[in-house]
C-alpha positions as CSV (number, residue, x, y, z in Angstrom):
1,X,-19.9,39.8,51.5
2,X,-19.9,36.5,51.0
3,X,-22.4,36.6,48.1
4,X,-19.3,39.2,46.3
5,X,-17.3,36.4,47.1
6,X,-18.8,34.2,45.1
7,X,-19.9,36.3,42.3
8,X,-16.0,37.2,41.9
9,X,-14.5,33.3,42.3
10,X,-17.4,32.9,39.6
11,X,-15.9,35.4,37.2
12,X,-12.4,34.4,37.6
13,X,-13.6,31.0,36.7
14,X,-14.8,32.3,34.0
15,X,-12.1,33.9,32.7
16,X,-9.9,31.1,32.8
17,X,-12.0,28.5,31.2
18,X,-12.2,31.5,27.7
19,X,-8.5,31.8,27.8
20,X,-8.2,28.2,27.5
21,X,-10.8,28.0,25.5
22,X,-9.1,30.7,22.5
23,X,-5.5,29.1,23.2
24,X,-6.6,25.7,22.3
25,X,-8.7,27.2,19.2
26,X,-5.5,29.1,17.7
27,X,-2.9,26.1,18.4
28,X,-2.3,26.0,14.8
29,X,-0.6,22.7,15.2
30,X,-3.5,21.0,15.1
31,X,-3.8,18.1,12.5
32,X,-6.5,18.2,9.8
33,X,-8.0,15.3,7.5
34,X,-6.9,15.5,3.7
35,X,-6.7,13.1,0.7
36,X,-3.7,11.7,-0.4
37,X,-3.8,10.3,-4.1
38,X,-0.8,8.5,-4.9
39,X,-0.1,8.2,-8.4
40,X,1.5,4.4,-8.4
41,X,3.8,2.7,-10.5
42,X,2.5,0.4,-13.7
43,X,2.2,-3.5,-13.6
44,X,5.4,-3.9,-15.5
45,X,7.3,-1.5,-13.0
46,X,6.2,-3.7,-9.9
47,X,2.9,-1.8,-9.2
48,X,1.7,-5.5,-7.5
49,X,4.9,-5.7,-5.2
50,X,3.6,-2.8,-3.3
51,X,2.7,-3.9,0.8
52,X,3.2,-1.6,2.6
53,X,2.9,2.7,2.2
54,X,4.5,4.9,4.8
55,X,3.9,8.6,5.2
56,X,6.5,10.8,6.3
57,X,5.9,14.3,7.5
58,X,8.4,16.9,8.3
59,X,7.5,20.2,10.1
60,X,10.3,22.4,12.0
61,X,8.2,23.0,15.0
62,X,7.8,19.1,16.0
63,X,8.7,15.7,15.7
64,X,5.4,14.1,13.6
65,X,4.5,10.3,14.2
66,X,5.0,8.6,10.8
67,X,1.5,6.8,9.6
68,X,1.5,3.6,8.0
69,X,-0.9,1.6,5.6
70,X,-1.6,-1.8,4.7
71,X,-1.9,-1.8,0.7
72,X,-2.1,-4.4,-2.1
73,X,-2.7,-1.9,-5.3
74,X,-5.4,-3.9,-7.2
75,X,-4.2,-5.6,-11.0
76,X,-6.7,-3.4,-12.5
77,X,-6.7,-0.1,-10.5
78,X,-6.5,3.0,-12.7
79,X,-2.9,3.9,-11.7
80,X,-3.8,5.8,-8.7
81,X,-4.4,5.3,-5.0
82,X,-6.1,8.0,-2.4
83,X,-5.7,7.7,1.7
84,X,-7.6,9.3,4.1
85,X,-4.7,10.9,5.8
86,X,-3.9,12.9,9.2
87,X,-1.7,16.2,8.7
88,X,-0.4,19.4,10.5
89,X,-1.2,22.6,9.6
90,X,2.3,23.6,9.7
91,X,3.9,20.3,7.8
92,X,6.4,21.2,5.6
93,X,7.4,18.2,3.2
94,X,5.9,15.3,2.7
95,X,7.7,11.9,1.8
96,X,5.3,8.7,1.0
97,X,7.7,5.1,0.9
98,X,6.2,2.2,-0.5
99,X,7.1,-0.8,1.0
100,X,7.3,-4.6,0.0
101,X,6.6,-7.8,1.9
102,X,9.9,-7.5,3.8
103,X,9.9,-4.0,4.8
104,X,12.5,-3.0,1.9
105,X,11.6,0.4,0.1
106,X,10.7,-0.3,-3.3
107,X,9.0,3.3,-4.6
108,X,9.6,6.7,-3.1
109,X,7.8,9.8,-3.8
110,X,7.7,13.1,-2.2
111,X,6.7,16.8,-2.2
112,X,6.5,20.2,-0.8
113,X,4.0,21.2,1.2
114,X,2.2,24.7,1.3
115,X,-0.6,24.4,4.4
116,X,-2.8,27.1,4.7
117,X,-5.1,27.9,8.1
118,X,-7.5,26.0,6.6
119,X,-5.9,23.1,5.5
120,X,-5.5,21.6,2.0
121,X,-8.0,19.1,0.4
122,X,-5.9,17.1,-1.7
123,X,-1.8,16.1,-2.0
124,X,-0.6,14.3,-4.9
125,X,2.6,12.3,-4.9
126,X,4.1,10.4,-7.7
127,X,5.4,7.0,-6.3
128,X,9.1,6.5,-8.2
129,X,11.9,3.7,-8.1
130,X,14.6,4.2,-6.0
131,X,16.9,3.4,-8.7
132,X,18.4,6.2,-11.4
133,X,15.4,7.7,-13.5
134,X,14.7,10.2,-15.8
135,X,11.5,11.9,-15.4
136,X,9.6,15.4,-17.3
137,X,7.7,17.8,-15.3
138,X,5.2,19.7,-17.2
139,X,3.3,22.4,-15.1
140,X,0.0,22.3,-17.2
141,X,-1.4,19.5,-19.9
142,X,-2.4,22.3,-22.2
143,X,-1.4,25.7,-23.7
144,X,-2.7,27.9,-26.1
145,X,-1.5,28.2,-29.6
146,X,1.5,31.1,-29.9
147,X,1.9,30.5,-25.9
148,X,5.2,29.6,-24.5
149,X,5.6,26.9,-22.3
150,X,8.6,24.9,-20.6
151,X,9.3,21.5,-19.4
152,X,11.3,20.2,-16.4
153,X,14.1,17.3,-17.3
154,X,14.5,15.5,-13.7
155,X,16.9,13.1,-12.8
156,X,16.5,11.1,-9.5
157,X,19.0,9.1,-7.3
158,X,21.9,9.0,-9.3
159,X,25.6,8.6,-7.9
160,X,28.9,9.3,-8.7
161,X,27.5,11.3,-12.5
162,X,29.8,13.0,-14.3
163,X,28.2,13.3,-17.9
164,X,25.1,13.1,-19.5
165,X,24.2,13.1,-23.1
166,X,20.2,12.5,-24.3
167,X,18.3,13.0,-27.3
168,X,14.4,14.0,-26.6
169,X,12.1,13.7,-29.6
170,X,9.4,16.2,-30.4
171,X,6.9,17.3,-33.0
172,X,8.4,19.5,-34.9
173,X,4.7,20.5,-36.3
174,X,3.5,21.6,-33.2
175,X,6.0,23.0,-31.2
176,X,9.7,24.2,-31.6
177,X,12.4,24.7,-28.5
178,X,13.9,28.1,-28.1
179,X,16.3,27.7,-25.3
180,X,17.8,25.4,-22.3
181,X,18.8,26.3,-19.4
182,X,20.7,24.4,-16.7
183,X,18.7,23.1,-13.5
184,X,19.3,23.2,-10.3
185,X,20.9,19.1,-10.1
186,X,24.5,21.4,-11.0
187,X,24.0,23.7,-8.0
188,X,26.8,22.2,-6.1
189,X,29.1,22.5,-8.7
190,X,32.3,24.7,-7.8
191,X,32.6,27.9,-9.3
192,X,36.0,27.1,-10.7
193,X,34.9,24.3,-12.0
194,X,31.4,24.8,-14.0
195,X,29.3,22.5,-14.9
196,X,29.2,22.5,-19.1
197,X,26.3,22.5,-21.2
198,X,25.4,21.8,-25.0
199,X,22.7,21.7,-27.1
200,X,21.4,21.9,-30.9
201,X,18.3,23.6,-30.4
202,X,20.0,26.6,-32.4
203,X,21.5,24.7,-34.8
204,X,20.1,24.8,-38.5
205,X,21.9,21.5,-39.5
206,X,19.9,19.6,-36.2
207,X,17.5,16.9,-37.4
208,X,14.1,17.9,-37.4
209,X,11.9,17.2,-34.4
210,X,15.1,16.3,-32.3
211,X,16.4,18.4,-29.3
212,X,19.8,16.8,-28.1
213,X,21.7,18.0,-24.6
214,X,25.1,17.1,-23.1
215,X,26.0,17.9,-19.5
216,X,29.4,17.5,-18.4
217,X,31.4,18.3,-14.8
218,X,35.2,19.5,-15.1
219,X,35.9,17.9,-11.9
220,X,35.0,14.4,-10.5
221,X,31.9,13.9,-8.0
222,X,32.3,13.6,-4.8
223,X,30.4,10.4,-5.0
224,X,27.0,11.4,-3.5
225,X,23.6,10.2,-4.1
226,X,22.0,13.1,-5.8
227,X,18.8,14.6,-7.4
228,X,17.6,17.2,-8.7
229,X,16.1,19.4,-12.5
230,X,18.9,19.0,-14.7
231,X,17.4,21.3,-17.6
232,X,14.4,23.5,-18.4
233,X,13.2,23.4,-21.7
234,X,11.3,25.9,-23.2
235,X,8.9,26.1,-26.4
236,X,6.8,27.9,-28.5
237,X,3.5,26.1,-29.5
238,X,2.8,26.5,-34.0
239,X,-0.5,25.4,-34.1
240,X,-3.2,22.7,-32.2
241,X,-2.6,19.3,-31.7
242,X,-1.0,16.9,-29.6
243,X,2.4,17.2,-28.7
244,X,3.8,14.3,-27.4
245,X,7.8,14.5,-25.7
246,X,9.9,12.2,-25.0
247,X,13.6,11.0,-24.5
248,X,14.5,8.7,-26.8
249,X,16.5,5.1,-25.8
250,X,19.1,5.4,-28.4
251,X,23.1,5.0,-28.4
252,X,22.7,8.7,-27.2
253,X,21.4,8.7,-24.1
254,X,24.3,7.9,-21.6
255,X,25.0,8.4,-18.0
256,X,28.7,8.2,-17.3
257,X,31.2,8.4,-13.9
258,X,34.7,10.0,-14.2
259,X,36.3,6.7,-15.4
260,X,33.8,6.7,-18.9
261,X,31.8,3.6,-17.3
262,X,28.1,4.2,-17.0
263,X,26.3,5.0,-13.1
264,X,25.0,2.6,-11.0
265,X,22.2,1.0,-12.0
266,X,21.7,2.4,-15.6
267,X,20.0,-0.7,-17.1
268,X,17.4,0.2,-14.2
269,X,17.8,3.6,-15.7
270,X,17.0,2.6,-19.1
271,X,13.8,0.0,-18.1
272,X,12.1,3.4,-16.3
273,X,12.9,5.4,-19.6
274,X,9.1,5.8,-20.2
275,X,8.6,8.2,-17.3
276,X,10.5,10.8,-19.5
277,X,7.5,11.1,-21.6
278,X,4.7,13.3,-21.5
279,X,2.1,14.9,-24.3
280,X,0.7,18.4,-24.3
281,X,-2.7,19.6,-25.1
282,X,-2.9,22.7,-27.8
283,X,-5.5,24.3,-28.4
């Protein structure tokens, strides 16, 4: 009897030391080890200001412990930085501040996160001012010749914008635009009250190699700080080369509140303009 004793107290035991055994190994909120590569800001944009980087992690099923880094980029680093860095399997969003010498936020980059079970290897995160700047998103560095491709126009922490006018420059050998559309920076626009759009894209009498766009509110802001894609632009590729895109810094390009004078900031703006600029691969 008392041997059955024992030989059942043993089997219980058992059992509970392999059901906490599985429910620790499918806690899926465990944290797993990836490489962060930050893409960093040049020299001229204050690259060497750069202290401090803190990484921000957002997940709806906890509160997650921000991480912090001691960084001085190096004068002649490439442009890019990696961290060794801790993350859950079920982070969401990602938002990496660089800091300077005085805690102030300087740089601010940020993405989406898509975790699988088995983690991700690397997340890359373009470090950009927290002053108004216009940036291109292209999805891929190359296309084929006769493909279709589109770029992203991005506009980051701007307030108070009621228009926008720009002029982008493009080889006109290369590639050729075919339509606009309008991004999703408008979404909060009323109904009512639309958000306008033009562009010459369709026009025979536009200057060659030169796509301009005009965005305009029919009712004020409310004043916010915003962000968001303002346009997608999308081409056909001609014939191989190297297409290089870019908006252009000319009496064009303007960024206006409801009173006709320009957004906060838009000499900051202006002095970031090289972000809007990036070159396709055709081959």
């Amino acid at each position: 009897m008392k041997r059955t004793y024992q030989k059942g107290c043993f089997y219980w035991l058992l059992l509970f030391f392999i059901v906490l055994i599985l429910s620790c190994s499918f806690d899926e909120t465990e944290t797993a080890q990836t490489t962060l590569e930050l893409v960093l800001p040049s020299l001229s944009e204050g690259r060497s200001e750069i202290k401090m980087i803190r990484i921000l992690i957002q997940s709806d099923q906890r509160t997650i412990p921000q991480q912090d880094f001691s960084m001085t980029p190096s004068p002649d680093s490439s442009g890019f930085q990696s961290l060794n860095i801790f993350i859950p399997l079920d982070a969401e969003f990602i938002r990496v501040e660089a800091l300077g010498s005085y805690g102030e936020q300087l740089f601010v980059g940020e993405s989406v996160l898509s975790m699988e079970r088995e983690g991700i290897s690397e997340i890359r995160v373009q470090l950009d001012p927290i002053t108004p700047v216009l940036k291109f998103n292209l999805s891929s560095s190359f296309a084929d010749v006769g493909a279709d491709f589109q770029i992203e126009l991005e506009l980051k922490h701007v307030r108070s914008l009621f228009a926008l006018t720009l002029q982008i420059a493009y080889p006109d050998v290369f590639i050729e635009p075919y339509a606009v559309e309008l991004g999703d920076f408008w979404q909060s626009a009323d109904e009512s009250a639309p958000v306008l759009m033009v562009s010459d894209y369709n026009l025979s009498a536009q200057p060659p190699g030169r796509l301009s766009l005009g965005f305009v509110r029919t009712v004020e802001s409310n004043g916010d700080m915003e962000s968001g894609k303002i346009a997608t632009i999308f081409f056909h590729t001609k014939q191989t080369g190297l297409a290089t895109i870019r908006v252009l810094e000319n009496p064009q390009l303007t960024a206006q509140q409801f009173d006709g004078s320009p957004v906060d900031n838009f000499e900051e703006l202006i002095g970031y303009l090289n972000r809007a600029q990036v070159q396709l691969e055709i081959r």
